[in-house]
C-alpha positions in Angstrom: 37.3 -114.6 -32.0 35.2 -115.5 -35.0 31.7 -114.2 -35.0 29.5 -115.9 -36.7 28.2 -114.6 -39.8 24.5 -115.6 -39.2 22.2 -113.0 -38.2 19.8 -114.0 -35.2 17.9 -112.6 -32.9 18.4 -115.1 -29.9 20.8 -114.3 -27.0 23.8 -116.1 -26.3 23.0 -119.1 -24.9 23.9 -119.1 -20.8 26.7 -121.4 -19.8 24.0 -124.5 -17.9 22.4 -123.7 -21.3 22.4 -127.9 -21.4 20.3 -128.5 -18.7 17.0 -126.9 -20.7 17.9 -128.1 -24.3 14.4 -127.7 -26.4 12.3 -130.2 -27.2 12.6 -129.9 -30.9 15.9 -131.2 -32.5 17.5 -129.4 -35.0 19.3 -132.9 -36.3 17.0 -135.9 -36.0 18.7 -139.1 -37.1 15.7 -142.3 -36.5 16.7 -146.2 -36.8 19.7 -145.6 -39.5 21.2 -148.4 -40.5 24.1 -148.7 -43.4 25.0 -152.2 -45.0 27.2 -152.4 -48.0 27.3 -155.1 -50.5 29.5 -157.2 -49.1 27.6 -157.4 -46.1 29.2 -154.9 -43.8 27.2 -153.1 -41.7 28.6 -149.6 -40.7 26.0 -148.3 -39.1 23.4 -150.2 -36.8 20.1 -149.0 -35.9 21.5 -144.9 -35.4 19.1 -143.5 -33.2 20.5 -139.2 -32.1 18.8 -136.4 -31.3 21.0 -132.9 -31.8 19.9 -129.6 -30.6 20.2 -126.4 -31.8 23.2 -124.4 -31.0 24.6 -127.5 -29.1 28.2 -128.5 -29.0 28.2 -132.2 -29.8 31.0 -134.2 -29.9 31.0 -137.8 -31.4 34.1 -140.1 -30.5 34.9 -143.8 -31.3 38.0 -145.7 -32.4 39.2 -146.1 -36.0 36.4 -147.5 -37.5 33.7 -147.0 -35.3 30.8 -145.4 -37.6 31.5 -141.6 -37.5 32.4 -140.5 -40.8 30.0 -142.6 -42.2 27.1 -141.3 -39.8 28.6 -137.9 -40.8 28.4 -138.7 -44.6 24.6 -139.5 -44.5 23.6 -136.5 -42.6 24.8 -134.4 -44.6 23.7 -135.9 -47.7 27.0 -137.5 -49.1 26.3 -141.1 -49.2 22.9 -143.0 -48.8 21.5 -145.3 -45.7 20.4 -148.2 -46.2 16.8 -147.3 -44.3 16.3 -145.1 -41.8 15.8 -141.5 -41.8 17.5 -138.3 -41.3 15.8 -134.7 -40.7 18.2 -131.8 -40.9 16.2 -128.3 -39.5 13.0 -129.7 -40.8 14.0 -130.9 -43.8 13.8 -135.0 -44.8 17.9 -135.6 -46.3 16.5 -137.6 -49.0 13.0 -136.3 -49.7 13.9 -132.7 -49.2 17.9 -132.9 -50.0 17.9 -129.4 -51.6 16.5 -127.8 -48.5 18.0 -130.1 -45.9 21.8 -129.9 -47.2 21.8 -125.5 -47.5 21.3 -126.0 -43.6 24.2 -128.1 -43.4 28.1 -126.7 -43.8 30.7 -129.4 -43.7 34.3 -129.6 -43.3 35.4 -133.0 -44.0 38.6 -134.7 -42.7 40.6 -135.1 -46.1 41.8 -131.1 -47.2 40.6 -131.6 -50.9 39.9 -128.2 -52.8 41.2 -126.9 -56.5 45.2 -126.3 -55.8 45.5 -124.1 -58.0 42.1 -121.8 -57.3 43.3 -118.7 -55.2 41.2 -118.3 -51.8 38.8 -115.6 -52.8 37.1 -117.6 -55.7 37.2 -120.8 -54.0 35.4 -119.5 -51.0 32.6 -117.8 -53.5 32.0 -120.5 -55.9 31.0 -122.5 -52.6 28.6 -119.9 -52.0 27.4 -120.3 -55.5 26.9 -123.7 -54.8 24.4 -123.7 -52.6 22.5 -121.0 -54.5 23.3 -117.9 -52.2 23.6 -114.7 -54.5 26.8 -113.1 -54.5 27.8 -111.1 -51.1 31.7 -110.1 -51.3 31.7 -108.3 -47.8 30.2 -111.6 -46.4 33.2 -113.4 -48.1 35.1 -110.5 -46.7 34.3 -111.4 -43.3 34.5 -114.6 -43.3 38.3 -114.6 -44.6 38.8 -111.5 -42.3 37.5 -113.5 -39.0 39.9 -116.7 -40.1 42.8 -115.1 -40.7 42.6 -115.8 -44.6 42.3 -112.0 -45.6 45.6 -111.4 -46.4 46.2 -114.5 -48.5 43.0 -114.1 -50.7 44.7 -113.8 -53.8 47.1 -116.6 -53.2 46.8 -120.1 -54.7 45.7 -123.2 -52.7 48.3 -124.7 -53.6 50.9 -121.9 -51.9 49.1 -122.5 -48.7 50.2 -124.3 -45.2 48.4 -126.9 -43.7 46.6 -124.6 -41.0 45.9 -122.1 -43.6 44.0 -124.7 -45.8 42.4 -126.5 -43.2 41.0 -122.5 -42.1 40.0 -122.5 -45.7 38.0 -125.3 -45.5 35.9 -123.9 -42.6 35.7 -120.7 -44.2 34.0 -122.8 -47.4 32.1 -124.8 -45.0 30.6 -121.6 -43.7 30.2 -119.7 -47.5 26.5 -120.5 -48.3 26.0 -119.2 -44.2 24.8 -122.7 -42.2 22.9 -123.3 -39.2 24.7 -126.9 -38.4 28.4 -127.4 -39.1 29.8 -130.6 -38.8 33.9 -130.8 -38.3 35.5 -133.9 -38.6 38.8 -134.5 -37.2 38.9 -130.2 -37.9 42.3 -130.1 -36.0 44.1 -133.1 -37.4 47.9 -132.5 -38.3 47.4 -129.2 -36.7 49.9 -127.5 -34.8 48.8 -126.5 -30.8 48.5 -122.9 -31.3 46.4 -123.0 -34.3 44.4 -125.8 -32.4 43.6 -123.3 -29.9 42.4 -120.4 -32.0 40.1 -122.7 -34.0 38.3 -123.1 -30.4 37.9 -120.2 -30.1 36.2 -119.9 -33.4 33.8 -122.5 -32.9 32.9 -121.4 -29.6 32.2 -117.7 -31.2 29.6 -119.6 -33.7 27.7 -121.5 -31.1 27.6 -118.6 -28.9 25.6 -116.8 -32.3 23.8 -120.0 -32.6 25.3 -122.2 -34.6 25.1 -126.1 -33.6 28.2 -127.6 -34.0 28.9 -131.7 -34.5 32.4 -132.6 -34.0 34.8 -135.4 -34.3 37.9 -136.0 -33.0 40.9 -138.1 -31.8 41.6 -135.3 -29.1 39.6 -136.6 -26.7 40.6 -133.2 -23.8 39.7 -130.7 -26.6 35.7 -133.0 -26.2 36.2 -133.0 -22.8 36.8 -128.9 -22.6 34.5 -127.9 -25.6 31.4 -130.3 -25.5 28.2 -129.6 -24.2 26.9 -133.3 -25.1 28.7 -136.5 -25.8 28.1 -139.5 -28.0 30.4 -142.5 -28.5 29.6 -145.0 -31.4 31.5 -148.4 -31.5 31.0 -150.9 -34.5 28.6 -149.0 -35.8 26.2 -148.7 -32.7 25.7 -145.8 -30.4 26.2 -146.7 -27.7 26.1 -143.7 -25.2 24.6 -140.3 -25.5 25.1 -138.0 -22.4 25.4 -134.7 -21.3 29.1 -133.8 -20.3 29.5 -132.7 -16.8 26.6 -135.7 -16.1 28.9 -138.1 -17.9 31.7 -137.0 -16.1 30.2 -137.2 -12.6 28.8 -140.2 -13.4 31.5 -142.8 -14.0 34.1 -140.8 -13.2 36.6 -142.2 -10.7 39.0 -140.8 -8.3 42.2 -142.0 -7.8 44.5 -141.7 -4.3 48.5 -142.4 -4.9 50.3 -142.9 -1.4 53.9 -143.1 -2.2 55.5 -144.7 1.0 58.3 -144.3 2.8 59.4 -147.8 2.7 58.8 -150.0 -0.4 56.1 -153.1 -0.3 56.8 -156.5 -1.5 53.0 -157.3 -1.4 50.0 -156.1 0.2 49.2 -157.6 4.0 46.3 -160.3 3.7 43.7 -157.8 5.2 44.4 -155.1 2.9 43.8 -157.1 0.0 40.9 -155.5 -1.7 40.1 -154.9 -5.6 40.0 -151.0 -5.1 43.5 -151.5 -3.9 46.5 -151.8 -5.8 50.6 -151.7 -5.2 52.3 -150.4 -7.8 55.9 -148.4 -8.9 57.9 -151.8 -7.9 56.2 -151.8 -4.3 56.5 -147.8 -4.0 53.3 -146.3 -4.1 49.6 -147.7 -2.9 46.9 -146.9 -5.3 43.2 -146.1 -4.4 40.3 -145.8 -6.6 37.3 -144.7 -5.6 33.5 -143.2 -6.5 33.4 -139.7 -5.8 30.1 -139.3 -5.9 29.5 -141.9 -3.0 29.2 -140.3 0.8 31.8 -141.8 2.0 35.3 -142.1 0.3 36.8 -144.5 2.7 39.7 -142.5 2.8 39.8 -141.9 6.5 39.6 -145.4 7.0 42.1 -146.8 4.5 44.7 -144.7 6.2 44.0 -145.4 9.9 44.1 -149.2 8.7 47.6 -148.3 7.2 49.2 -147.0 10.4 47.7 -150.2 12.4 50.0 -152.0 10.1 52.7 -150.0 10.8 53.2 -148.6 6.8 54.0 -145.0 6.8 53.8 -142.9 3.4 55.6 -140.1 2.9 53.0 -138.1 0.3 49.3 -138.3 -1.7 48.3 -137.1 -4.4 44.4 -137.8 -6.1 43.5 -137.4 -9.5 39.8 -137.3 -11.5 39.1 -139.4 -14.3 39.6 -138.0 -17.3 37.0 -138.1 -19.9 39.9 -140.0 -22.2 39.8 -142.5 -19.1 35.6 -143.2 -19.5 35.9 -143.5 -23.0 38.6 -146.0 -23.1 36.3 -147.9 -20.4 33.0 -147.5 -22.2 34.8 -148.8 -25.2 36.3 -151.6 -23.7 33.1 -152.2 -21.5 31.4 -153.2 -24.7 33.2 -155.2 -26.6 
């Protein structure tokens, strides 16, 4: 697992670490609004608060805002009004400052083809100021699995490799907030995994992470806090696991033994659903009311005489909340 090469005197963060965030955001983002000169408006009064060594995770269909929220953080294109305070540091006023805090690795791969790894990774360093530090570098390509291809061109590289190149310049001039946008797109499963693992390795050094995604399961596993923006508007900010338990649904299949044209008249209800060609009753229910009703759909099922044969319950998925938030709002 990559360590992160950031020196810091903090402990680890504990795993509720969420619950007792501090009060003093390392990413500030206040009333942001972007309108281009046609009169779209991409981003509508932003308002986000990011904590240090959080995992954030910012989701929305094609579209939505996020790249372009992403871009005026981290000082690549301009808002409209609005401000933005990276670590301290004002992303206009203070861009210098505010952007050596920031590592980024964007969506598109775009890097020299025909630079080989080693100098591509150092002139990024050189970039942002940082005096030269080969066993730094070293590390870095060492902890991403780059060491051996140091000397190779760009160009000879695979897709995982380069994308792993990309975070390994992201990380050169040695951040405190790294943003990763779509990081795993086009990538295959395995290398999905070990890229995890990296990220987890920085923010348990104390890195805050910001990341995008269309795998909403790899949110849903790595988070700590979630944000979805739609049309350009944030319109949810929430911890995880209180996210989770609070609009997540449960859902009760009984697959009977004898298919269903319809439902009897005093089974009718809208938490109640026959589906599978008559096969299989569906339940859906809060599980974070006291009572699930369970017991009592079931003895109301064998005083009409319909017998199943199995159940099986599932949780909503955090895939499931965000295709309702999303449709919820439109």
């Amino acid at each position: 697992m990559l360590q992160c090469p950031l020196e810091s005197n903090t402990a680890p963060k504990p795993l509720n670490w969420p619950e007792s965030m501090p009060s003093n955001p390392i990413i500030s983002v206040k009333n942001l609004n972007k309108r281009y000169a046609g009169g779209f408006q991409a981003l509508k009064s932003v308002d986000l608060d990011i904590h240090e060594g959080e995992i954030f995770a910012l989701l929305g269909p094609n579209g939505a805002g996020k790249t372009t929220l992403i871009s005026i953080i981290c000082g690549i294109a301009n808002p409209s009004d609005g401000t933005v305070i990276a670590d301290g540091h004002d992303i206009l006023k203070d861009y210098r400052s505010a952007r050596s805090k920031i590592g980024l690795v964007p969506q598109e791969l775009t890097t020299d083809a025909f630079e080989s790894v080693w100098a591509t990774v150092t002139f990024s360093r050189g970039l942002f100021g940082k005096p030269p530090n080969p066993d730094y570098i070293e590390k870095i390509l060492k902890d991403l699995s780059l060491w051996d291809k140091r000397d190779n061109k760009i160009m000879s590289l695979s897709g995982g490799m380069k994308r792993r190149l990309m975070i390994a310049k992201a990380l050169s001039h040695e951040p405190k907030i790294l943003f990763l946008d779509e990081p795993t797109a086009g990538v295959d499963v395995e290398l999905r995994k070990d890229m995890w693992e990296m990220v987890r390795g920085l923010r348990e050094n104390g890195v805050t992470i910001i990341l995008t995604t269309h795998y909403i399961e790899e949110a849903e596993d790595m988070a700590d806090r979630i944000g979805v923006i739609r049309q350009g508007e944030l319109i949810l900010v929430e911890e995880k696991n209180e996210l989770m338990s609070q609009l997540g649904q449960k859902q009760l299949n009984i697959q009977l033994q004898v298919p269903l044209d319809t439902l009897p008249k005093s089974l009718e209800d809208e938490s109640l659903s026959l589906e599978q060609e008559g096969n299989t009753l569906v339940y859906r229910y809060n599980s974070q009311t006291e009572s699930s009703g369970i017991a009592t759909l079931l003895r109301r099922l064998d005083e009409h005489g319909i017998e199943f044969k199995d159940l099986h319950s599932r949780e909503s998925s955090l895939e499931d909340i965000f295709i309702e938030l999303v449709k919820s709002s439109t």
